[in-house]
C-alpha positions in Angstrom: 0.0 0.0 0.0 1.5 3.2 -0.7 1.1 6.3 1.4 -0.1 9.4 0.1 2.7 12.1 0.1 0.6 14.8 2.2 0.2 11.6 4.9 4.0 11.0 5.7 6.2 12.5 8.3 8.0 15.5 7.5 11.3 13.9 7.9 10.7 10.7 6.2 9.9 12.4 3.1 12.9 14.6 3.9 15.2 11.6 3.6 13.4 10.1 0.5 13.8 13.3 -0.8 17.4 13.8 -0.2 18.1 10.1 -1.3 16.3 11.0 -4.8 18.5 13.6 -5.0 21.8 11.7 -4.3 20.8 8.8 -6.5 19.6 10.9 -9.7 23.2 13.3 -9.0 24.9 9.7 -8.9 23.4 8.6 -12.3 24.6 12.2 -13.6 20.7 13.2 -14.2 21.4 16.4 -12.5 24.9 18.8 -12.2 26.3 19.4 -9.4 25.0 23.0 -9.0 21.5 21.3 -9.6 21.8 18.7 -7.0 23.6 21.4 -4.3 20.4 23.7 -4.9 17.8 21.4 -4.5 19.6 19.7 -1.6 19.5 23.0 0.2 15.7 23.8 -0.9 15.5 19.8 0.8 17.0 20.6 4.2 14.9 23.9 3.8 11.4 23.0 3.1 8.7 22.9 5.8 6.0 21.2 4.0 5.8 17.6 2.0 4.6 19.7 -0.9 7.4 21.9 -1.0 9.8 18.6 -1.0 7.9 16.6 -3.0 7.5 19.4 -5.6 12.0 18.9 -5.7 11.8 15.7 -7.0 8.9 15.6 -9.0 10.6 16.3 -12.8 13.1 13.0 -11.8 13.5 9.3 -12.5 12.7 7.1 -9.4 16.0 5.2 -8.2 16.5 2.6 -5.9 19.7 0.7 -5.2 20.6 -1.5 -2.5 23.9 -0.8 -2.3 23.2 3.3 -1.9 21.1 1.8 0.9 23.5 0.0 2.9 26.9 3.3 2.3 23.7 5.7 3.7 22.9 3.3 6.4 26.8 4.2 7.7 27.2 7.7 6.5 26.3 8.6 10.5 26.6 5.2 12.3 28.9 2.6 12.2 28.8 -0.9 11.5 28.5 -3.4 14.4 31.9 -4.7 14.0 33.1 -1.4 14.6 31.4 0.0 17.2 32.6 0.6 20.9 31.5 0.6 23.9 33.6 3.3 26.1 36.8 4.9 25.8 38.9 7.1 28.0 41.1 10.1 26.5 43.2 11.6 29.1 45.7 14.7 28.8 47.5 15.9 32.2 50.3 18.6 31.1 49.6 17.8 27.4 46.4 17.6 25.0 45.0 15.7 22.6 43.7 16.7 18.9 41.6 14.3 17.1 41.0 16.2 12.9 39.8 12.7 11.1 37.4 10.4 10.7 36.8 8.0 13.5 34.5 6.4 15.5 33.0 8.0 18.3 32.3 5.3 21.5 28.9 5.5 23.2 30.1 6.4 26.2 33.7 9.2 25.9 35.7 9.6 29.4 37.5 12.9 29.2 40.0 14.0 31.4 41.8 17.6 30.8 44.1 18.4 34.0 46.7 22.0 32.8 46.4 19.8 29.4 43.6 20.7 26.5 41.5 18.2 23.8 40.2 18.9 20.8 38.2 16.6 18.7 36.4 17.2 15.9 33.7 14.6 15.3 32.2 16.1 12.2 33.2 13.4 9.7 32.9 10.6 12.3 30.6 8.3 12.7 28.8 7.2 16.1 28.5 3.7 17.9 24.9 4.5 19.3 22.2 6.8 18.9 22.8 8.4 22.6 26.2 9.1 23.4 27.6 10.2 26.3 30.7 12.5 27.2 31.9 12.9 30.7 34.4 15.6 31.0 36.4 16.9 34.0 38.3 19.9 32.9 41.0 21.2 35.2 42.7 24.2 33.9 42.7 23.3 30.9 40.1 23.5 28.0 38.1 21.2 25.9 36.1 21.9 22.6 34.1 19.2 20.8 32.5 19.7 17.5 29.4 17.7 16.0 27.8 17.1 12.6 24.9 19.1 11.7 21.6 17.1 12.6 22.9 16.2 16.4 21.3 17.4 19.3 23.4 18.6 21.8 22.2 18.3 25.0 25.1 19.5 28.5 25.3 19.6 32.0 28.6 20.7 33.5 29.1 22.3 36.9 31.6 25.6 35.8 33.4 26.9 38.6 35.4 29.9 37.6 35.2 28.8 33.7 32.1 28.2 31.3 30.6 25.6 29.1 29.5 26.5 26.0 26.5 24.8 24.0 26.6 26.0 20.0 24.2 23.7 18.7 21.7 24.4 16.4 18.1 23.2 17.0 17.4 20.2 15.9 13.6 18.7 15.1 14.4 15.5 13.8 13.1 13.0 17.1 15.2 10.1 15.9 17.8 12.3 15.4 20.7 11.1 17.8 21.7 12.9 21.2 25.0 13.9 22.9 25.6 14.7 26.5 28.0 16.4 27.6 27.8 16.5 31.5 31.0 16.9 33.8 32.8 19.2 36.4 35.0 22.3 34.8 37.5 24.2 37.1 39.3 27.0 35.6 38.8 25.7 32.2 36.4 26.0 29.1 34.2 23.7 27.5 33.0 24.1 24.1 30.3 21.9 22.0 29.8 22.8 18.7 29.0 22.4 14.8 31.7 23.0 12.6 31.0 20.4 9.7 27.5 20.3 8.5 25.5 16.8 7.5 24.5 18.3 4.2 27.8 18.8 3.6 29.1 15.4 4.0 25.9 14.3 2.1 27.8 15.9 -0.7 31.1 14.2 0.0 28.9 11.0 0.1 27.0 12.1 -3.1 30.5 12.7 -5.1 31.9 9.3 -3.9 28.8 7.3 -5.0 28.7 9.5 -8.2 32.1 7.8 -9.0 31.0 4.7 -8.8 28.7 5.0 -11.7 30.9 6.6 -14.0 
């Protein structure tokens, strides 16, 4: 039985939308200025006729293996998922710039040291994740793809936490926490890589596939 456009979730269609786009971009039935213009109309639009309206003039693609590279553009596979990790700088500091896997549950410890790790092309074990920093004297800034609510708790004494998420209205979209003690240190959570934008990474890769 198939559902009548006006009838599905917002975001449902949003990704059917988006995955349209991809597909038809991959099979070189748009440009790339095409497919960048109507993604941003997709991640824009606030009504299923609005989105629907985007892919209307295309061919209808499915592939399986499209299916299973999206499926792992965020999360990863269960071989590589983990569990917990600890990342500890005293005196010295950590700085994390490439694709990874980010465990479900991050122990950070920053003691006159500093971290910084940029999660924005990484891809997450779990759909909650949880960070638990103490910061002593030292500083700690995290950044997050686009899409990811951000969600802290930290007790600053003498020093801040700072949340720079964007809203986020997607329900299954996942969570991080940031909770933990900061003392004479910073704590930054923010987006510096958005999802669109590694959608069109992703869209370029699968694109060179086909040709």
């Amino acid at each position: 039985m198939t559902i009548a456009t006006e009838d599905k979730p917002l975001q449902t269609l949003r990704q059917e939308v988006i995955d349209q786009l991809v597909l038809n971009y991959a099979h070189e039935q748009l440009s790339r200025a095409a497919f960048e213009r109507r993604l941003d109309d997709a991640y824009d639009a606030e009504s299923q006729t609005a989105l629907s309206a985007l892919v209307a003039d295309l061919d209808s693609y499915t592939d399986s293996t499209y299916d299973k590279y999206r499926d792992h553009l965020l999360y990863a596979n269960e071989e590589e998922r983990q569990d917990a990790k600890w990342c500890v700088n005293i005196f010295s500091g950590t700085h994390s710039d490439h694709e990874e896997i980010v465990p479900a549950t991050l122990k950070l410890v920053s003691i006159f040291g500093g971290a910084n790790l940029d999660y924005s092309l990484s891809r997450f074990s779990a759909p909650r994740t949880q960070i638990k920093v103490i910061c002593l004297f030292g500083g700690v800034e995290i950044h997050i793809p686009e899409g990811v609510k951000i969600h802290t708790h930290v007790i600053p004494l003498f020093s801040g936490c700072h949340n720079r998420g964007e809203p986020v209205n997607d329900p299954d979209a996942p969570v991080v926490y940031v909770s933990g003690l900061a003392l004479f240190g910073g704590i930054t959570v923010g987006v510096k890589r958005t999802f669109r934008e590694r959608i069109q990474d992703f869209a370029d890769q699968f694109r060179h596939m086909f040709s």
